[in-house]
C-alpha positions, 0 to 999 in steps of 0.5 A: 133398858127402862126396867134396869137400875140406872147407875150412879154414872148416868145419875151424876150425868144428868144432875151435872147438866148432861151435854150441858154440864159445865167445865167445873163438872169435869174433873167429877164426871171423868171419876165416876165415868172411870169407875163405869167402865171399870164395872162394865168390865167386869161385866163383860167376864160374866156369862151375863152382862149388864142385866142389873145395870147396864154395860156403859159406853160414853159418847163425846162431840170435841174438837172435830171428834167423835169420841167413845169412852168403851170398858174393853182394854185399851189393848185392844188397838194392837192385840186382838187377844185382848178382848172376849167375843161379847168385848168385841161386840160390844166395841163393834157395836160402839164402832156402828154407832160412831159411823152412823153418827158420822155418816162419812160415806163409803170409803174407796179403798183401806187410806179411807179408813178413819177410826182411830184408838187410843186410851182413858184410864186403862180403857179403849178410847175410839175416835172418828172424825165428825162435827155433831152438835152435842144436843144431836149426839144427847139425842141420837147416839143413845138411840143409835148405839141400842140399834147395834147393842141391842141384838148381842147376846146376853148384853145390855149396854147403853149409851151416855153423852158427855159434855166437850172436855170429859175425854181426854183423846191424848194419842190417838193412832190406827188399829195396827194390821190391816185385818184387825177387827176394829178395822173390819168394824168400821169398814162393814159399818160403812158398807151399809145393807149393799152387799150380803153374803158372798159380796159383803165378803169380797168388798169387804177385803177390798176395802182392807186391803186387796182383793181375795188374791192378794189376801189368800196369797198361794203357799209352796207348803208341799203338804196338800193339808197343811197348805190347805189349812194355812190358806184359810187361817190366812184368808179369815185373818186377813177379812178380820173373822176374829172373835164375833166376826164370823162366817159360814163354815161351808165357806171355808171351802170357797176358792178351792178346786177339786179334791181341795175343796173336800179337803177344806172342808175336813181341815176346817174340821181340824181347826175347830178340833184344835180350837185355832177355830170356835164356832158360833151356831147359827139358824140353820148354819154353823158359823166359826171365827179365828179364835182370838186366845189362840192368835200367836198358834194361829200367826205362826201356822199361816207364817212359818207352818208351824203347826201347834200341838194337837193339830191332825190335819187330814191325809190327802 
C-alpha cells in the first residue's frame, strides 16, 4: 500500500488524532468518510479498483461494538443482487477481519451467528459484538483487514480506524435468509483452517442451518433434469455459493447416485450456458458460483421450476 497516494480520508484521519480525535472531530470526519466510501464505489464498478488510491473500509470500537463503515450498497442485507463479485470480496473481507478482531470462537450452530448490518449514509454498515481498545484496533485492524483484502484481485483496499462516535450504528438487523453471504461470511471466517474441502462445506451448512439434507431437500419435479438442476441451485443457495463464494464445478454431482450424477454434471453445463451460473477459473479447476444478477431466475426455478428463457436442460 506504501507506494499508493494517501487519500484525503486517511490525511484528515491522522491530522484530527486518529483513534484519538476529539468529539468536535466528528461531525468533519463523518463528511470525508462519507465521501470515501462514495469513490470507493465507484472504484468497485472498474475492471481495477483501488490502484490510484485505495478502496477504504472504516474500523469503529463503540458501545460494545465492532463496527465497519464499507462502500457496498447498504442493500446488500436483504439482497444479494446488490453487489458485484469484487463488492462481495471486499465485504467478506471486512466480515474476516471483524471476526478476527472479535475472536468470538466457533459457533455451535446458526442462533450463534452475531453480524449484524445496517446503514451509513447509503452505505453497508456491518457490526459484530466485541470489547476492543481503540489503540488495539488503530494497531490491528489495518494489518488484519490486508491479510483477507489482500489476495482479491485487482483490489487495493485498506483499512481506517476511527475514533468512538464516527459511526453512527442506528438499526442494525441480521442478513435476511439463512443462506445469505454475509451469513456464509462470518460463519467460514469462524471455521478457521479445521476443515477443507468437502468437510468445510458440510460444516459450513451445519452452521447455516442443517445439514445437506435439510438444504438439498428432494423434489417431486417428475423430470429427471429438471429435478436434477433445481437441486443444485438449491444446495449452493442454501451454502451461500453467490457471487465470490464459489465452489468446484466437479462438485455439483456430490450427493447423486447413478445416471444422476452424469446428468448433474450435463446440467451444471446448462446452468452455466444460461448464466444462472458464472464460473471463476481456478489452478487446475474451474470453480462456478450462483450468479447474483440472475437471483429472482434462480429462486424461481429452485421454487416453483419455472424454468427461465434459454435453459436447455439435458435429455435423460
Amino acid at each position: 500500500m506504501s507506494s499508493l497516494r494517501a487519500s484525503t480520508f486517511a490525511a484528515e484521519l491522522e491530522a484530527a488524532g486518529g483513534v484519538e480525535a476529539p468529539a468536535t472531530a466528528s461531525a468533519r470526519l463523518r463528511e470525508v468518510l462519507a465521501a470515501a466510501l462514495r469513490r470507493g464505489r465507484e472504484e468497485l464498478a472498474k475492471p481495477r479498483s483501488g490502484y490510484d488510491s485505495p478502496v477504504e473500509v472504516a474500523f469503529a470500537a463503540q458501545d460494545g461494538l465492532l463496527l465497519a463503515a464499507t462502500p457496498a450498497d447498504a442493500g446488500l442485507r436483504a439482497d444479494p443482487e446488490a453487489a458485484g463479485e469484487r463488492e462481495w470480496l471486499l465485504v467478506a473481507a471486512t466480515v474476516a477481519a471483524l471476526v478476527d478482531l472479535a475472536c468470538p470462537g466457533r459457533p455451535s450452530g446458526p442462533a450463534d451467528l452475531a453480524l449484524r448490518a445496517g446503514e451509513s449514509g447509503g452505505a453497508l454498515l456491518l457490526a459484530y459484538p466485541a470489547h476492543v481498545p481503540p489503540a488495539e484496533l488503530a494497531e490491528f485492524a489495518p494489518v488484519v483487514f490486508e491479510e483477507h483484502a489482500g489476495a482479491v484481485d485487482r483490489l487495493r483496499a485498506a483499512a481506517r480506524a476511527l475514533p468512538p462516535g464516527v459511526l453512527e450504528a442506528g438499526e442494525l438487523r441480521e442478513p435476511i435468509g439463512a443462506g445469505h453471504p454475509l451469513r456464509v461470511a462470518e460463519a467460514d471466517a469462524r471455521l478457521g483452517a479445521e476443515y477443507e474441502g468437502e468437510q468445510r462445506e458440510e460444516a459450513l451448512l451445519a452452521l447455516l442451518g442443517g445439514g445437506a439434507g435439510a438444504v438439498v431437500r428432494p423434489h417431486e419435479d417428475p423430470d429427471p433434469a429438471r429435478r436434477v438442476a433445481r437441486r443444485i441451485l438449491q444446495r449452493l443457495d442454501g451454502m451461500g455459493k453467490w457471487g465470490g463464494y464459489h465452489t468446484d464445478f466437479a462438485h455439483l454431482a456430490r450427493g447423486f447416485a447413478g445416471n444422476d450424477r452424469a446428468l448433474a454434471q450435463a446440467a451444471g453445463e446448462a446452468l452455466l450456458d444460461t448464466g444462472l451460473l458464472a464460473e471463476k477459473p481456478s489452478v487446475g479447476q474451474r470453480h462456478v458460483f450462483l450468479n447474483p444478477r440472475r437471483a429472482r431466475d434462480i429462486r424461481a426455478f429452485i421454487e416453483t421450476g419455472e424454468a427461465p428463457v434459454g435453459l436447455r436442460l439435458p435429455k435423460p
